[in-house]
Steps between C-alpha positions, in 0.01 A plus 500: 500500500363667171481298204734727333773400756342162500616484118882644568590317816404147284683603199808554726383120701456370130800707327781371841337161399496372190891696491583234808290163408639562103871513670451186692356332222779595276778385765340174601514413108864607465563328818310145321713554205852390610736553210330773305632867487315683718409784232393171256232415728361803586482623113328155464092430445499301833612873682253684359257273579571443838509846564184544317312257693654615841401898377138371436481325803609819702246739314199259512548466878564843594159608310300189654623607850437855482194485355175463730273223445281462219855496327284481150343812543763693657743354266234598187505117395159498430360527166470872325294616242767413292556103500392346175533635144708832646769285677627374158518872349719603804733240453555571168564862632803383737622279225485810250683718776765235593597409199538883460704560751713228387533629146565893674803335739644299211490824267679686767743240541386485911497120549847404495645373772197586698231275674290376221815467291582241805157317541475474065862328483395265790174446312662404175514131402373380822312197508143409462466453878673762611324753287236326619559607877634848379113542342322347865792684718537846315187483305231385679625540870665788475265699314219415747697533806625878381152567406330406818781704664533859284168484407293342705632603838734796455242688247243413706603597792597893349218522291296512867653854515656582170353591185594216272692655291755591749433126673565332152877664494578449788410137503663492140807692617567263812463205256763645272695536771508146620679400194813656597634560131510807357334423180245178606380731777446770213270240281385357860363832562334601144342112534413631850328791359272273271401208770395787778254684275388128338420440910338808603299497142350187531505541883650206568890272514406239316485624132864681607629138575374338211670811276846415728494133420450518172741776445788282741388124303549676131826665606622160608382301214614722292871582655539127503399365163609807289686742736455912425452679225811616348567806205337788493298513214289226702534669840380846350196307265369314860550786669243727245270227515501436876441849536186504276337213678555614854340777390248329371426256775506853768202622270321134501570473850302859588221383237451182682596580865252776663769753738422404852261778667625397867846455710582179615449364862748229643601327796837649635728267752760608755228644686 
């Protein structure tokens, strides 16, 4: 099987998945909360972590499986040329972009009643140890566990036979598409955008999961101790100044990162 294929047929593994595993975990919890409205429990913190867990789960295990040993270097999970002082300039690149995107959806009034409207409101006020687990679940696991998957295996795998710009959107575009709302999968996608050309830049996953983790921990914090921004005055000033330093960290990121002369090789499974 080509890697191409190799990439599809374990997005549609990974994509059947984490849509079944998320569903189980969601009814076993209604199921262990006897007295609650259904819809309660679901719009709850506990749902969305259990179905974040069980998604993370699915994805990890579908890219560890289909992925030939060494798993590091056919997953990219080695160190690139740009761990160290660039890492820190990327991240402040997704933060710049995120919290643009945020500021773009709020202007155009396209959060409401949406997905992120859902996972802010069961954010809000929760307590110290559940934000905690939000931060390990969503932040941490999550982050690395999409990572590992969109751009360590799937972009891997098409950038054997792609050019990578056509391998980072389509790894970008599947990623978006996993969200299954109409406006996270939009932001899911731009975000998608920025991690795949972070990955094949520095030539390696890692500095793309650091960039996801941070971007998924300062969401939560931030959703849970002060919830989104609100008017638009403030939207439209973060929104100029986001702008400004993405732009700013895509020119650092060129100065500091050399383009890579050379496709990538991998290690494709499922024969």
């Amino acid at each position: 099987m080509s890697p191409v294929a190799v990439a599809f047929v374990g997005y549609a593994v990974a994509f059947a998945g984490t849509l079944g595993t998320s569903l189980l975990a969601e009814v076993a919890l209604v199921w262990l909360s006897p007295g609650e409205a259904p819809e309660r429990v679901l719009d709850s913190l506990a749902a969305l972590l259990a179905g974040g867990f069980a998604a993370s789960a699915t994805l990890l295990a579908v890219a560890l499986i289909a992925t030939r040993p060494p798993r590091g270097r056919g997953l990219r999970l080695e160190g690139g040329p740009a761990l160290g002082r660039v890492v820190p300039v990327m991240a402040v690149g997704v933060l710049a972009l995120g919290q643009g995107l945020d500021s773009l959806a709020a202007l155009l009034g396209l959060e409401a009643g949406g997905a992120l409207e859902t996972i802010r409101r069961a954010l809000a006020g929760a307590p110290p140890a559940m934000l905690g687990l939000a931060v390990g679940g969503i932040g941490v696991l999550a982050g690395c566990c999409e990572e590992v998957f969109f751009r360590g295996f799937m972009q891997t795998r098409l950038r054997e036979r792609w050019p990578p710009a056509r391998a980072i959107l389509a790894a970008a575009l599947c990623f978006g598409i996993l969200h299954l709302d109409r406006v996270h999968s939009t932001l899911a996608f731009l975000l998608g955008l920025y991690l795949g050309w972070v990955a094949e830049r520095s030539g390696s996953t890692v500095p793309a999961m650091a960039c996801h983790v941070v971007n998924n921990t300062v969401s939560i914090v931030l959703a849970g101790l002060a919830g989104g921004v609100s008017g638009f005055w403030a939207n439209l000033l973060l929104l100029g100044g986001s702008t400004a330093v993405f732009l700013s960290v895509l020119a650092r990121i060129r100065a500091l990162v050399p383009a890579p002369t050379s496709g990538v090789g991998g290690c494709s499974g499922f024969g």
